[in-house]
N, C-alpha and C positions, 0 to 999 in steps of 0.2 A: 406570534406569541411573544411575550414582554417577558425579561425576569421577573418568577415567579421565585418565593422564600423555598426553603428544602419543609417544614410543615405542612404547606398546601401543595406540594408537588402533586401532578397526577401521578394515579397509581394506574398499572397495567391491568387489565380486566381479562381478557382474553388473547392466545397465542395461538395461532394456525401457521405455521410456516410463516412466509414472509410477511404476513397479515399479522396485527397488531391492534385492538382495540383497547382504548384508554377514556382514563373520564376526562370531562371536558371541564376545561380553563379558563375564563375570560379572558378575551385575547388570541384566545386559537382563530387561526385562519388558515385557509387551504393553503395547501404546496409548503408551507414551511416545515424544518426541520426540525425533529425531537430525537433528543437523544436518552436510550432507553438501557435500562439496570446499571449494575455497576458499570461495566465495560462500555458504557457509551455506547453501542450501536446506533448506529443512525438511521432514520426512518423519514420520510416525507410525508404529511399530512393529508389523503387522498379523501376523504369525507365526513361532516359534521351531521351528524343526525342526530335529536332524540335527546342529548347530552352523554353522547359518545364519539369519540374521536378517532378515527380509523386512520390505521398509516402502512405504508408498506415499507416493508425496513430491508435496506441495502447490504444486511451479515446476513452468518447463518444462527437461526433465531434458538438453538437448542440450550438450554441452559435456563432462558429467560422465562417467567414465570408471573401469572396473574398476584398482585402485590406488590412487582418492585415499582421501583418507581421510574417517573420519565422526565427530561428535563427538556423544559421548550428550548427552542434554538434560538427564536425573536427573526428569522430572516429564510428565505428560500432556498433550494438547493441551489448550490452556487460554488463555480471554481475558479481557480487562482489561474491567470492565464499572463505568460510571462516569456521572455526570451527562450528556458528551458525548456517549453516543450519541445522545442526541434530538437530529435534526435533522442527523445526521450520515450521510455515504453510505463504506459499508467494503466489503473482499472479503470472501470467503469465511470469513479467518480474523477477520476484523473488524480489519485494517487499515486504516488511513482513506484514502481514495482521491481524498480533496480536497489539491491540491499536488501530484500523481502525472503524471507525463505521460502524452500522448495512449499508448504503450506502457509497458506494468509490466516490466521488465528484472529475468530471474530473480537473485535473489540484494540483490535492492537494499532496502536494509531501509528499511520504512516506518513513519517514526514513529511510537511509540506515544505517548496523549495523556497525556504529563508534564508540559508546562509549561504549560498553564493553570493557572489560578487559580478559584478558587469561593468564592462567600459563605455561609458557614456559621453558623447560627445555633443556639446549643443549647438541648436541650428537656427535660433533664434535671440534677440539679444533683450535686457532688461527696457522696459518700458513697450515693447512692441504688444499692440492689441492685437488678440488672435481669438478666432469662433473654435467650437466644438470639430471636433473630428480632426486640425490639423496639427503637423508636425512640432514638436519642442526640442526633440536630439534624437540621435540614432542610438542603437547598442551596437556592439560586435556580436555576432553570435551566427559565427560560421560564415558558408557561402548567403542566406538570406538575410536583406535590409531591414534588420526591425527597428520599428519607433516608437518613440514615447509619443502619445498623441494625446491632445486636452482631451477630456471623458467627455461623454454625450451630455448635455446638459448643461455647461459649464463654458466659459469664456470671455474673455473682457481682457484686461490689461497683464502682461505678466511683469511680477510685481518682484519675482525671483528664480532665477534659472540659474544651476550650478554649473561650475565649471567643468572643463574636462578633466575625467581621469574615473578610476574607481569606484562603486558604491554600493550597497548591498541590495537585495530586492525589496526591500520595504523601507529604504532611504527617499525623501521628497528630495526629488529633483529641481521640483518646479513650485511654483506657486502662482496662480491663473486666478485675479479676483478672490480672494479669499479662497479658492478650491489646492488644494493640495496634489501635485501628482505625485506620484512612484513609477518607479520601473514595470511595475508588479500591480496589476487591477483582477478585480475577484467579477464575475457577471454569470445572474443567475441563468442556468441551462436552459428553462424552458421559455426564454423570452431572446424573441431574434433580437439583434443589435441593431439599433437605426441607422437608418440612408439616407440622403437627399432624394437620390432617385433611384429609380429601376428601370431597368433595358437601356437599350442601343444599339449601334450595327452591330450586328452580329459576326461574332467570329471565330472559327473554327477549333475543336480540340483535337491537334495532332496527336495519337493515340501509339504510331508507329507499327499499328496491326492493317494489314493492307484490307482485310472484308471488312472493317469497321469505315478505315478513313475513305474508301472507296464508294462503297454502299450505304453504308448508315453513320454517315458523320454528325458528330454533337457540337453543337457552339458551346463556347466557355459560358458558363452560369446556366447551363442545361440539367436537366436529369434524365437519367437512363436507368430501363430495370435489366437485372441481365437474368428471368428466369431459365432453370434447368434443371433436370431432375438428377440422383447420384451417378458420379463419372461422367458426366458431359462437359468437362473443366471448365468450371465457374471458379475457381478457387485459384488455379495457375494462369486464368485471362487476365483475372484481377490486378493480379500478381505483377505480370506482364504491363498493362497498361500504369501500375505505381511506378513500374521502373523508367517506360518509355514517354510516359506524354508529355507535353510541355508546359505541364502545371507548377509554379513555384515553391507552390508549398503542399506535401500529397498529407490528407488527413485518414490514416488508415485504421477501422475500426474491425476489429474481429470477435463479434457479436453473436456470443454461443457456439461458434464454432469449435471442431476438436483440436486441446491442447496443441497437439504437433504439428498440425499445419499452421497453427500460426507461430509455433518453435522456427519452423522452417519460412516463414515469411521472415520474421527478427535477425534471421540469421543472413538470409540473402541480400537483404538490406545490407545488413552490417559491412555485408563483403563486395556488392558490388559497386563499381565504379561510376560514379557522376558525370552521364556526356556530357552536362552540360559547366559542369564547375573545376572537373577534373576530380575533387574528389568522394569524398563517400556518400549515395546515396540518401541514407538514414541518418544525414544530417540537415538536411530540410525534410523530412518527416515525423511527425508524430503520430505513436502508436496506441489507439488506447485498446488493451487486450482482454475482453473478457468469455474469457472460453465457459464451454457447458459444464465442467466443472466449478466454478464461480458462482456465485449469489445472482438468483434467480431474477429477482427484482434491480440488482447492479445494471445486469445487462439489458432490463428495458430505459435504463437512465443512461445506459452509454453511448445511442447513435443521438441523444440532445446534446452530449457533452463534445463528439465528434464535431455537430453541427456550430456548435460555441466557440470551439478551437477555429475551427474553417473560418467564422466570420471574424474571428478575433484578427487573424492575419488580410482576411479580405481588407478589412476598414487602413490599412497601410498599401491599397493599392496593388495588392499581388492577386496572382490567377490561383484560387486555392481550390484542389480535388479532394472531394470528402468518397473512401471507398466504404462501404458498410457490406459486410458479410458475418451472418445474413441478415435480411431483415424479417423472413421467415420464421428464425428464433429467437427475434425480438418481439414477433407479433405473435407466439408460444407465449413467450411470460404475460403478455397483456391478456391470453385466454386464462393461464393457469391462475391466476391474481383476480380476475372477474368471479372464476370460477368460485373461489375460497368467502370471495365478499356475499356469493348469493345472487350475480347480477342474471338478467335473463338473458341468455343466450340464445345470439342469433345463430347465423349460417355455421355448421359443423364446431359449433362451440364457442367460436369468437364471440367476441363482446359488441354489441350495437354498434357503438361506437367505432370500430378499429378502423372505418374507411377517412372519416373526421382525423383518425391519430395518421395516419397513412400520410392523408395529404398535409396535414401538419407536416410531419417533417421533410417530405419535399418541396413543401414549400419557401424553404429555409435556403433554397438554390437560389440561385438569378446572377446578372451581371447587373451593378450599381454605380453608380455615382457614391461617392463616400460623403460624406459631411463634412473633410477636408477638401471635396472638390475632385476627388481621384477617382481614376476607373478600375473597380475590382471585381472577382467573383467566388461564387462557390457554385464548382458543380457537382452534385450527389451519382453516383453511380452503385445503386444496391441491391446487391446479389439477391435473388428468392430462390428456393428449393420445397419448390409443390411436392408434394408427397407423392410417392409414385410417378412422378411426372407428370402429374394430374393438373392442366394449365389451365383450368376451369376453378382449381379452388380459390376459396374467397381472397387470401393476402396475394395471389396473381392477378388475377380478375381485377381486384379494387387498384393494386398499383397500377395495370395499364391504363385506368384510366388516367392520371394524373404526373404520366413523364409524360418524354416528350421523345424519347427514342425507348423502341425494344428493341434488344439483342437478344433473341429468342437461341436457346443452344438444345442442339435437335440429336438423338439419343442415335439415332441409326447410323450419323456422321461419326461422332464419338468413335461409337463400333466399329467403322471401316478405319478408322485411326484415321483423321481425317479431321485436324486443329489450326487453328479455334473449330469448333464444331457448331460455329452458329448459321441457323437456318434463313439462307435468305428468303424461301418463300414465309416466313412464319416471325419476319423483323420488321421493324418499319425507322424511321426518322422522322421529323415533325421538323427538323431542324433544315431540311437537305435545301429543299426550297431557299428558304432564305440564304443559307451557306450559299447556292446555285450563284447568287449575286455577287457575291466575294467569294471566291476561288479562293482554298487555300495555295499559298506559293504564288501567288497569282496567276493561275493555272489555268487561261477562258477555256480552254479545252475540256476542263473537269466536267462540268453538267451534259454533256454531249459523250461523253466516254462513259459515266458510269451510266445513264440510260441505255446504253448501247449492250453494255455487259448485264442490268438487268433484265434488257429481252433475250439475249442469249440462253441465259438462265432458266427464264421462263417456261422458252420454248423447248428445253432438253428436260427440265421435265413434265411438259405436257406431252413428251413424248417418250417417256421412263415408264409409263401405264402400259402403254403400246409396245415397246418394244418386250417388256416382262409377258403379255400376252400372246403376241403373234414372232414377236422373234427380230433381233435385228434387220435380219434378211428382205426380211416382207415390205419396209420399208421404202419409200423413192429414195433415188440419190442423194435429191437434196434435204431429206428430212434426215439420212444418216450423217451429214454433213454436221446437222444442228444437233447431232447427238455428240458428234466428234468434237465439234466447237462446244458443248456443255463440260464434254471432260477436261478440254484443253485451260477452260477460263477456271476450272476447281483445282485443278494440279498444277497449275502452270501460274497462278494468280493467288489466289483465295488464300490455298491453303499453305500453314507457317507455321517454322519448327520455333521451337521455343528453347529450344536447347543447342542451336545452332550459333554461334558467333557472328554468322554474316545474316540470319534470316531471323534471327531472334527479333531486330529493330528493322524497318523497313522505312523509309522516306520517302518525301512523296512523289520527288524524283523518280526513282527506282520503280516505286509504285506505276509513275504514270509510263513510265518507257516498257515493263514490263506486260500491261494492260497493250500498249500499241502495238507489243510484240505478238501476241496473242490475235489479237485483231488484224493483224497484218496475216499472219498465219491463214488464221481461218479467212480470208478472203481468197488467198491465192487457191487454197484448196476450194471456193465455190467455183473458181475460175478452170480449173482442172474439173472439175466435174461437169461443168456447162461445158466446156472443149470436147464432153466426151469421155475423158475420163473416166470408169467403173471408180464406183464409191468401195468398192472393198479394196481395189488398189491401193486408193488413197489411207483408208485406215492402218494397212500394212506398212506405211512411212512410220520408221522410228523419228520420235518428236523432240529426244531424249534434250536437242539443243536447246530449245525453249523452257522446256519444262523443269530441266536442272540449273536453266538460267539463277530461276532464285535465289538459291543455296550456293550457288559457281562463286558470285560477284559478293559485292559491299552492301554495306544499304544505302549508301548514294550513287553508287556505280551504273551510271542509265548509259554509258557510254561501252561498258561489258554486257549488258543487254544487250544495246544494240548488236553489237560482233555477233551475240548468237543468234539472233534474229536473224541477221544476213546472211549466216552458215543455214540456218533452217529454210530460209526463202531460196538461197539457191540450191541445195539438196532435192526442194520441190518442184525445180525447174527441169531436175531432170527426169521427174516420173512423167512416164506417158502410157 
């Protein structure tokens, strides 16, 4: 839409909630923004029929009334994407939500970040020709490298590069061929950022949760769904995995979720400690927060704006983690908004469309080649929450097909307290294979270890039917054996306190000396039982060495493993 005079403004025709029909303008085009009655609210243009212009509007729409008027925007939804958001917490649209009172009052414009200042240093000198996507200067802005990089499109001779020192965010830096840079670049949410290229060897996302990086490990620029139904903690893995993987830059979206747990995400951040920079966390993180109390329609525009963030940092060559919880009540507002427009409803309500919007936004993952020539990524990891635990409904169903690991979190583990509580028979990896070829840590031992532990697993519960039916007892020796070995590899391995100091983060070290200690374990006891040995003798050995291994040691400490391992092997040398 073009500036239009305030005479022919359109006038609002119709209000449904976050639904909005207006007459139409020449010049209206889809996706762009109108801002509507006095207060401005903002609305994005979702369809042209008939000479009516449908939008669905990012406030709460009470007040506004068929008559007032709307003012086109002339451009797309689109946000300011700048050194600030690390460390910063926004809505939906990536307004900053620091300074905001305890209520957001529709229509009340929230700063955008213009008046900081940034330290700019440049990395390039006058006259040098440079293409799209490469560097110009650095900012300061905490433990993460960010740069001014020429925009997509743009490049040829630089003609003016400022000095070091101070400058505001909408000061030109640079000047590239008549193109102007800033500190400070605006890119519409629903259009990926361009690449050179996509894929490469693949390689691994240390996660520091030992059933993930063991069983179901993600390469960087992967996507993973982590469904699960209430209290099977999806919300505290997430959590978990922001604070420990070894992502540069973690993009944390909390999308319809309740108020207080994403209070208590903000606030962990805030206080926990950075392994890797020494200090705070939630200074390479951006938050963007829009809980179920928020605008309906914010929150189906908040995991693009996530996605926009992630790539905005990818294209500088960093490993960026986009978490989105949930996308369950992302894919809520796209039913309730279909529903209000009239559209014909598919599977339990949803809209035709929602498998098309689904893989849209996973598909916004990948590892690239930047268009400076750099290796970056974004991997998406988005929590679902089927109703009832119901893994057949349609936003489970449609996301499996289109990642590339599930981390399936299985209700009955939950209940035995028993964390992460994700299911290995009911996960899978897409990635494991190719990870198999590059060993994280350079580890040639990995693909051989963790096959070994998924038939373990397997096999104790093809044999978890059997023994709830006829009874431990009934069993052969050796099939009690593989019962023993199922508990030893879930208590002893798998499962991780999250509230632990020494088992909260795990390494892969740790991981792997742990996993041999376990497997060392359960060998000597086939060896005690093929001797002869009665398998109830054996179950009777306190294990307590290995299995409190975990939680005893560090999360690099494979050398405290071991001592308990060799206290556990020889204890079993003296059962006969």
């Amino acid at each position: 839409m073009g500036a239009v005079n305030a005479e022919i403004s359109p006038r609002v025709l119709r209000v449904a909630g976050p639904l909005v029909e207006l007459e139409y303008t020449e010049g209206a085009a889809m996706h762009d923004l109108v801002f509507l009655g006095e207060a401005g609210l903002p609305g994005e243009v979702v369809a042209i029929s008939r000479g009516i212009v449908t939008a669905q509007v990012y406030e709460y729409t009470g007040g506004l009334a068929p008559g007032d008027t709307a003012r086109p925007g002339g451009r797309p939804l689109s946000v300011s994407l700048d050194p600030g958001l690390l460390g910063g917490i926004f809505d939906g649209l990536l307004r900053p939500l620091a300074g905001a009172g305890d209520w957001l009052v529709p229509g009340a414009a929230r700063a955008v970040r213009q008046d900081r200042s940034w330290s700019f240093a440049p990395r390039v000198r006058r006259g040098t020709r440079v293409s799209e996507g490469e560097g110009l200067g650095e900012v300061e802005a905490g433990p993460v490298r960010v740069r001014v990089l020429v925009p997509p499109g743009a490049g040829g001779v630089v003609e003016r590069i400022a000095g070091a020192g101070d400058y505001p965010q909408e000061a030109v830096v640079a000047m590239v061929d008549g193109t102007e840079v800033r500190i400070g670049t605006t890119w519409p949410v629903r259009r990926p950022r361009p690449v050179r290229e996509r894929g490469g060897e693949p390689e691994v996302l240390s996660t520091g949760q030992r059933v993930i990086d063991l069983l179901f490990p993600v390469a960087h620029g992967g996507t993973v769904a982590v469904p699960g139904g209430f209290g099977t903690g999806k919300t505290v893995l997430l959590q978990q995995i922001a604070k420990w993987c070894d992502a540069d830059v973690i993009v944390y979206v909390g999308c319809g979720e309740r108020g207080n747990e994403m209070a208590d995400v903000i606030a962990e951040l805030s206080e926990l400690e950075d392994p890797r920079t020494g200090g705070r966390l939630a200074e390479r993180t951006a938050t963007v927060a829009n809980t179920s109390n928020m605008p309906m329609m914010a929150r189906e525009a908040s995991i693009h704006t996530g996605a926009t963030v992630a790539e905005y940092f990818r294209d500088m060559g960093l490993d960026v983690v986009v978490i989105a919880d949930s996308t369950s009540r992302w894919a809520e507002a796209l039913r309730e908004f279909a529903s209000r427009t009239g559209e014909l409803p598919a599977e339990e309500g949803y809209p035709a469309g929602l498998a098309s919007a689904i893989a849209a936004f996973y598909e916004r993952a990948g590892a690239v080649t930047t268009l400076g020539g750099e290796r970056g990524s974004v991997t998406v990891i988005g929590a679902v929450s089927p109703p009832g635990g119901d893994m057949t409904e349609p936003v489970t169903a449609h996301t499996e097909r289109f990642v590339r690991c599930l981390w399936s979190l299985d209700r009955d583990l939950a209940y035995a307290r028993h964390y992460p509580a994700l299911s290995w028979s009911g996960s899978f990896s897409r990635d494991a294979a190719a990870l198999g070829v590059r060993p994280a840590a350079g580890d040639p031992a990995w693909p051989a270890r963790r096959a070994r532990v998924a038939a373990l697993l397997a096999e104790a519960d093809r044999l978890a039917d059997l023994v709830d039916l006829i009874g431990i007892t009934a069993l052969p020796d050796q099939e009690r054996v593989s019962v023993l070995a199922g508990r030893l590899v879930r208590d002893g391995v798998l499962q991780q306190s999250a509230l632990s100091a020494r088992d909260a983060y795990c390494g892969a070290d740790k991981t792997a000396a742990l996993v041999d200690a376990v497997l060392a374990v359960v060998d000597r006891c086939r060896e005690l039982v093929d001797s002869g040995v009665p398998a109830a003798v054996v179950e009777e050995v306190d294990f307590e060495p290995v299995l409190r291994a975990r939680e005893e040691v560090g999360p690099h400490d494979s050398e405290g493993v071991a001592a308990r391992r060799d206290a556990m092997l020889a204890r079993l040398r003296e059962v006969r």
